[in-house]
Each structure stands twice: as structure tokens, then as C-alpha cells.
N, C-alpha and C positions, 0 to 999 in steps of 0.2 A: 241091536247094537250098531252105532257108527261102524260104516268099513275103514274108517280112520284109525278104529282104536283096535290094535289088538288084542284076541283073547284073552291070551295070559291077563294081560295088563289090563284087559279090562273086569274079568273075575278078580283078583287080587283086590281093586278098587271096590267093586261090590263087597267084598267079603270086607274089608275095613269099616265100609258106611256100616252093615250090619251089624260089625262088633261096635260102632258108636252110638246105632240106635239100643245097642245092650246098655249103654253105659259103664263100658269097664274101664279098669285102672290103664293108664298108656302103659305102661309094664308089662303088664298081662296083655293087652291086645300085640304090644311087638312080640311077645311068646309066643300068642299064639297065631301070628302070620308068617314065622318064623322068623324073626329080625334079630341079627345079632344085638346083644343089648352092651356089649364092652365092659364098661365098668360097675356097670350095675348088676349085672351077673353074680357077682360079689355081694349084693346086698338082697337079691329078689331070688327068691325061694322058687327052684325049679323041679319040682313034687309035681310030676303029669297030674297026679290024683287031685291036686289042690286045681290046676286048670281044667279038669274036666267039669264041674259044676258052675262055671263061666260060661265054656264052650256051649253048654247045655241051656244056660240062660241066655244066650247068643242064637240060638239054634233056631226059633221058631221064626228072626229075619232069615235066616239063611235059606227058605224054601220058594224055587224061584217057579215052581207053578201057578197056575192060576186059583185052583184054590187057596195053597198059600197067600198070595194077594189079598184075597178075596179073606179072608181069616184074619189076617193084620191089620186089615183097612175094619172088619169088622169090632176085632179089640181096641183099636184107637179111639172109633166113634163111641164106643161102650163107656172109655174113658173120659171121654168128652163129655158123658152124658152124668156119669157120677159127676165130674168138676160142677156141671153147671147144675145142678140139683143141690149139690150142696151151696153155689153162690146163693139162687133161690131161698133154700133155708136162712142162709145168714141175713137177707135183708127182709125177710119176711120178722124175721127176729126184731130188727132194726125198725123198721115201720112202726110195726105193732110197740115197741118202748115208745116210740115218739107220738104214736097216738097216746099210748098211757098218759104220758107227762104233757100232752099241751091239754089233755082235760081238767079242767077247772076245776077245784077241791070243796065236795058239797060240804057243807056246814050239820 
């Protein structure tokens, strides 16, 4: 960490980026960073129980060791790797119709 930034201020930042790489509702992430929500208080269902299965799908950013790292970086590449297998398939698909159709029709 910068000696510019302080801790507080700079876990707090941490813990946001992690709640965004969860991709949760802004709602729910000022819940659960603790941020008053004003008016929306009013409309946003504040049931701990209903934020724990966020916080929980939020959780496996949140681990700042190195195997943690090491675990994140390796589920990303894992995802990477489905996306592009499946691109793979879809042109391999692609091809193969376009070979079909520019073959000449035997009589």
C-alpha cells in the first residue's frame, strides 16, 4: 500500500472493488459497507439474512492472501478458458456450414 493512502481508507476501497468484482446491487453494496442509504431505507429490505448470501458471494474477493490471489487469478483464467472454447465451438460450427453450402450439389 501507498504511504499516501491510509488504511482505513484504503481497505474500505478494497472491500468496494471486491463487492463490484461480486457484481452486486449498489443497494446492497452501500449495506453492506455500511452507508447510510436515506431515502431508500424505505424501499430496500434491510433482513441481515437476505445480505448474508451476497456478502458470501462477495467473500472469495475478499481474501487478501496470497493463495487467495493465486485462487482468483486461477478462476478467472478457468473462465477464460470456457469463454474461449465455447468461441472455438461456435466457429468451428460456422466453418463447417460454410464448407457445407459452397459444395457443389452432385446430380
Amino acid at each position: 500500500m501507498e504511504p499516501i493512502v491510509q488504511p482505513n481508507h484504503g481497505f474500505r476501497k478494497y472491500f468496494k472493488r471486491c463487492l463490484d468484482k461480486a457484481e452486486l446491487d449498489e443497494d446492497k453494496k452501500r449495506q453492506l459497507q455500511g452507508h447510510s442509504l436515506r431515502v431508500e431505507w424505505s424501499y430496500t429490505d434491510r433482513d441481515i439474512d437476505e445480505l448474508r448470501p451476497l456478502y458470501k458471494r462477495a467473500y472469495r474477493y475478499l481474501d487478501i492472501s496470497e493463495q487467495g490471489a493465486v485462487n482468483m487469478k486461477h478462476d478467472e483464467l478457468q473462465q477464460e478458458v470456457r469463454e474461449l472454447r465455447a468461441v472455438v465451438r461456435n466457429l468451428e460450427i460456422e466453418s463447417s456450414q460454410r464448407i457445407y453450402l459452397s459444395k457443389p450439389a452432385k446430380d
